[in-house]
MDTraj code that builds the backbone (N, CA, C; nanometers):
import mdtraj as md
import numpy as np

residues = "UNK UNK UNK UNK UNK UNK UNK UNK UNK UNK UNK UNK UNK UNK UNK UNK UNK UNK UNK UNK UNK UNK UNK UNK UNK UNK UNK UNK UNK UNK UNK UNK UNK UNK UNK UNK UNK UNK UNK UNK UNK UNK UNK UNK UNK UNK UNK UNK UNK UNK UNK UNK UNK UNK UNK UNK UNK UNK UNK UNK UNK UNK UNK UNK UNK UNK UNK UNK UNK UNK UNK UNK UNK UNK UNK UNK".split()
xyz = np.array([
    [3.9976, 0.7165, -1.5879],
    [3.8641, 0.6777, -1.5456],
    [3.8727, 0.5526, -1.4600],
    [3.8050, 0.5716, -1.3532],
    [3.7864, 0.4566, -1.2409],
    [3.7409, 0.3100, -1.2869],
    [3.7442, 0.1888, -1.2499],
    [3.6907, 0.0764, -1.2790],
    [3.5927, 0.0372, -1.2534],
    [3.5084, 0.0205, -1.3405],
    [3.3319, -0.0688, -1.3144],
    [3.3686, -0.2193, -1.2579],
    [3.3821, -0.1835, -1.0784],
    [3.3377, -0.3475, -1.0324],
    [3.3050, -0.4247, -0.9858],
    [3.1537, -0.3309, -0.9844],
    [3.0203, -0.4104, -0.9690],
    [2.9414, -0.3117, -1.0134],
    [2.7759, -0.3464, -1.0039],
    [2.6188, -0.2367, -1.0883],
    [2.5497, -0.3253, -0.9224],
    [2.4570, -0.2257, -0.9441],
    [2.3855, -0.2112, -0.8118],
    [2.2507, -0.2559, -0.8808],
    [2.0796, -0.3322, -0.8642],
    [2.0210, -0.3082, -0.8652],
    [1.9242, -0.2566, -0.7356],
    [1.8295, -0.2176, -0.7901],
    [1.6893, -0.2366, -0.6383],
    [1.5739, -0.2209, -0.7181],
    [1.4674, -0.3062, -0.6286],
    [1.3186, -0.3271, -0.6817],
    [1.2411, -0.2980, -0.5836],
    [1.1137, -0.2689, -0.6471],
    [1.0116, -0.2382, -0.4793],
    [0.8698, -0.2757, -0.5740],
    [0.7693, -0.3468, -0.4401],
    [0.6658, -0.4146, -0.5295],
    [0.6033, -0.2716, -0.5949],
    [0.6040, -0.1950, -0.5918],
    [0.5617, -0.0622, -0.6720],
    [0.5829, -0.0834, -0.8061],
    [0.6795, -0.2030, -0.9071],
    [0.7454, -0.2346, -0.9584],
    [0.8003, -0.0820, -1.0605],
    [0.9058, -0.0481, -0.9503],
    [0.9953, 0.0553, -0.9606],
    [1.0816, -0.0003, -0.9250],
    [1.2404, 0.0126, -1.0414],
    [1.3033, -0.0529, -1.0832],
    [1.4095, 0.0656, -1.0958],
    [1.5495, 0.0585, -1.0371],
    [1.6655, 0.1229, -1.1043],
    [1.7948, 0.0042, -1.1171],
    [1.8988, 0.0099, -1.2283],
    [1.9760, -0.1147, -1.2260],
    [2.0767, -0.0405, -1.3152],
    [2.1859, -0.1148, -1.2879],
    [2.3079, -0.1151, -1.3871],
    [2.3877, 0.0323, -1.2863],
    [2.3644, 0.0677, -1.2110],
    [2.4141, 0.1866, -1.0625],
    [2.5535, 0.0988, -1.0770],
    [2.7129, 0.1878, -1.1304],
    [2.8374, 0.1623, -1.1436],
    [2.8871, 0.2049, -1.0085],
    [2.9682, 0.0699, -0.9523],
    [3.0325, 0.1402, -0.8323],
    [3.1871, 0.0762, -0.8456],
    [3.2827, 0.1543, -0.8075],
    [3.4327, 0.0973, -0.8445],
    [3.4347, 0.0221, -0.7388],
    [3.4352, 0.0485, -0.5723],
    [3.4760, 0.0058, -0.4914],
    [3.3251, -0.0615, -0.3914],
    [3.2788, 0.0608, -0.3540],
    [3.1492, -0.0002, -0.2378],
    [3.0525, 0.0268, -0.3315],
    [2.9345, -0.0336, -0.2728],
    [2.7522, 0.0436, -0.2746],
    [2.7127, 0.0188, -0.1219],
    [2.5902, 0.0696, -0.1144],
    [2.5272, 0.0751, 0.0028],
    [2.3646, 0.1079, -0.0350],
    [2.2710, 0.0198, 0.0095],
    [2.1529, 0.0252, -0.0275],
    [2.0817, 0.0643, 0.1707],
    [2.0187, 0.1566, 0.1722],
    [1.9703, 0.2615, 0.2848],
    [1.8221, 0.2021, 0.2971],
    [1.7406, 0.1029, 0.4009],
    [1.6421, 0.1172, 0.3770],
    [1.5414, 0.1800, 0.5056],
    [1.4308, 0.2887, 0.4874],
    [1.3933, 0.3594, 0.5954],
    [1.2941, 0.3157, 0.6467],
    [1.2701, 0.2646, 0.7399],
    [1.1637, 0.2008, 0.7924],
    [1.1051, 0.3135, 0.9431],
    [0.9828, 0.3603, 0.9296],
    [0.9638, 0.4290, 1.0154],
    [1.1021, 0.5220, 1.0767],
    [1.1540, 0.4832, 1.1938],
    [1.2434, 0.5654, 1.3066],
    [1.3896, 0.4726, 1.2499],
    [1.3081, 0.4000, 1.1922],
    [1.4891, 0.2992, 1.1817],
    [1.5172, 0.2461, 1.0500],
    [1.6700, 0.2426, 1.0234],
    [1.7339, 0.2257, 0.8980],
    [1.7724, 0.0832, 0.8624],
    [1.7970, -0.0039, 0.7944],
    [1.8503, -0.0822, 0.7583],
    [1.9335, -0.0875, 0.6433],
    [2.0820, -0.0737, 0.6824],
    [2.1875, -0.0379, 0.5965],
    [2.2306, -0.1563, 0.5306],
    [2.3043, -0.2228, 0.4259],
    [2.3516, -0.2873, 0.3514],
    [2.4315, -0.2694, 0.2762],
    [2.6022, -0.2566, 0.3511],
    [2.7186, -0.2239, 0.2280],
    [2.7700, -0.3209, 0.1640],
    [2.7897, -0.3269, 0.0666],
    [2.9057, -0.4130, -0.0554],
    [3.0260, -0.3309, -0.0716],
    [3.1400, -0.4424, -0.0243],
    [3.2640, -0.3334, -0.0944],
    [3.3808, -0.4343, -0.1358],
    [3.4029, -0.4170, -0.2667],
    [3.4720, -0.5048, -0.3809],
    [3.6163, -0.4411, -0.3084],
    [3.7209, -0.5501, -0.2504],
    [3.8867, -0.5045, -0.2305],
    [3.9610, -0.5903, -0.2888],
    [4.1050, -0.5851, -0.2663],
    [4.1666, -0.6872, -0.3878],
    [4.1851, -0.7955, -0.3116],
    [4.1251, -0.8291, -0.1813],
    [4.1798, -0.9200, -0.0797],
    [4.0734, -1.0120, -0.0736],
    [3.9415, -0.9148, -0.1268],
    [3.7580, -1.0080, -0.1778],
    [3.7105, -0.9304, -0.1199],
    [3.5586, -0.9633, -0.1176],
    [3.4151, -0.9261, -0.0566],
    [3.3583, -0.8712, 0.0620],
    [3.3577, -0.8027, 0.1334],
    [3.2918, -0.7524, 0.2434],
    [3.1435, -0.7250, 0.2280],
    [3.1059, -0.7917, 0.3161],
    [2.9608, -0.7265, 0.3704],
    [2.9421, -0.6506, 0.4803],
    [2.8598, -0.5503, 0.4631],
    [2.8165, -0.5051, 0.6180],
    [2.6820, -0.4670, 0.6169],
    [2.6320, -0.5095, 0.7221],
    [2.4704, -0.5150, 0.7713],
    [2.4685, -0.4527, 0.9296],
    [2.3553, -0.2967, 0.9021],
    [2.3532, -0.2648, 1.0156],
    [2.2024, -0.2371, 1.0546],
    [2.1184, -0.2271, 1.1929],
    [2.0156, -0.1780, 1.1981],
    [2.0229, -0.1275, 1.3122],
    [2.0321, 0.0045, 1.3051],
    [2.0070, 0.0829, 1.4553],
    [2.1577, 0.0718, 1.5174],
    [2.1838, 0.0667, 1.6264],
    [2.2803, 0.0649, 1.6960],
    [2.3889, -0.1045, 1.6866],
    [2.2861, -0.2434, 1.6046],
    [2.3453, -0.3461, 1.5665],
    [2.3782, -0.3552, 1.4104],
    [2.5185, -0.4122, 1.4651],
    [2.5909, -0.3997, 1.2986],
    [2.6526, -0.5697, 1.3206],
    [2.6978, -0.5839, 1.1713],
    [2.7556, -0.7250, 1.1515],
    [2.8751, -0.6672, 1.0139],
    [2.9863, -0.7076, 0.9789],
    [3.0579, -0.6857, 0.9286],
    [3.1620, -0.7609, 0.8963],
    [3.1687, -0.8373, 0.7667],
    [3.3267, -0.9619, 0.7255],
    [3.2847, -0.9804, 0.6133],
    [3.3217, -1.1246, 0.5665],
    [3.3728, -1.1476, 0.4193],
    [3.2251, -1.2123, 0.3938],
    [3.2568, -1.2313, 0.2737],
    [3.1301, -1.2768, 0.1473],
    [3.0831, -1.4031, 0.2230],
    [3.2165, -1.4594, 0.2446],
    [3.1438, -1.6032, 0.2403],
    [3.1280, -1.6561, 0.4307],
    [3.1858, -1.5749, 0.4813],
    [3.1050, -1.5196, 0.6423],
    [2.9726, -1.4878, 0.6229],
    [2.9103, -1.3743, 0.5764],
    [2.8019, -1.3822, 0.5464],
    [2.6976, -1.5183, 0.5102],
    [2.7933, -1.5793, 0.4338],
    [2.6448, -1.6946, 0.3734],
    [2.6723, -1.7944, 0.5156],
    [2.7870, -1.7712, 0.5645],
    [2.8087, -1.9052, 0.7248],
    [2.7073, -1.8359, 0.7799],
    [2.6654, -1.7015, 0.8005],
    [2.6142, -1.6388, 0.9103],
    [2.4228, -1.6941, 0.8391],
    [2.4172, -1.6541, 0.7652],
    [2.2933, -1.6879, 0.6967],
    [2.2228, -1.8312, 0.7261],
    [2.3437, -1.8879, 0.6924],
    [2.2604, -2.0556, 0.7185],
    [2.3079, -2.0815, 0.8760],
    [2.3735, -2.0359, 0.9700],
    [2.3461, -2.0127, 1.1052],
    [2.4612, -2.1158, 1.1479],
    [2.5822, -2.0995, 1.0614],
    [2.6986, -2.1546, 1.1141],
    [2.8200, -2.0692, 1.1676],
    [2.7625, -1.9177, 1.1538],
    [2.8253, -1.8107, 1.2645],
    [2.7465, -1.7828, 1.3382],
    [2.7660, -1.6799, 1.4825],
    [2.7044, -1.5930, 1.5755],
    [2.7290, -1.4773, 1.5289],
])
top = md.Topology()
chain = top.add_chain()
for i, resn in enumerate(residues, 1):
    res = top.add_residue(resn, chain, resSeq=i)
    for name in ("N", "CA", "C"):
        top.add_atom(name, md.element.get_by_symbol(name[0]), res)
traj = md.Trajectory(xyz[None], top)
């Protein structure tokens, strides 16, 4: 049997609720907005963290803590 390592939640003000979603390696949360998607992968490797964020034809993709540089606006 594969390794639990990480649980996924998601919430929506509907307050509809699913949690504890086992993933060994990635998740990916899909969100549909009209004509366009907004993707969000997590994927646990033994090297660390990846994020990837895509919408439409723009994507962004690196490590955990790239992400939080990119967030507070100390990447492009």
């Amino acid at each position: 049997m594969s390794e639990i390592r990480m649980t996924t939640e998601t919430r929506t003000d509907y307050e509809c609720e699913a949690s504890g979603l086992p993933a060994e390696r990635w998740a990916e949360a899909v969100f549909k907005i009209g004509d366009e998607e907004l993707v969000i992968e997590v994927s646990v490797e033994k090297t660390g963290v990846i994020v990837g964020i895509m919408v439409g034809e723009v994507a962004w993709k690196g490590t955990l803590e790239g992400f939080k540089k990119l967030l507070k606006g100390e990447l492009q």
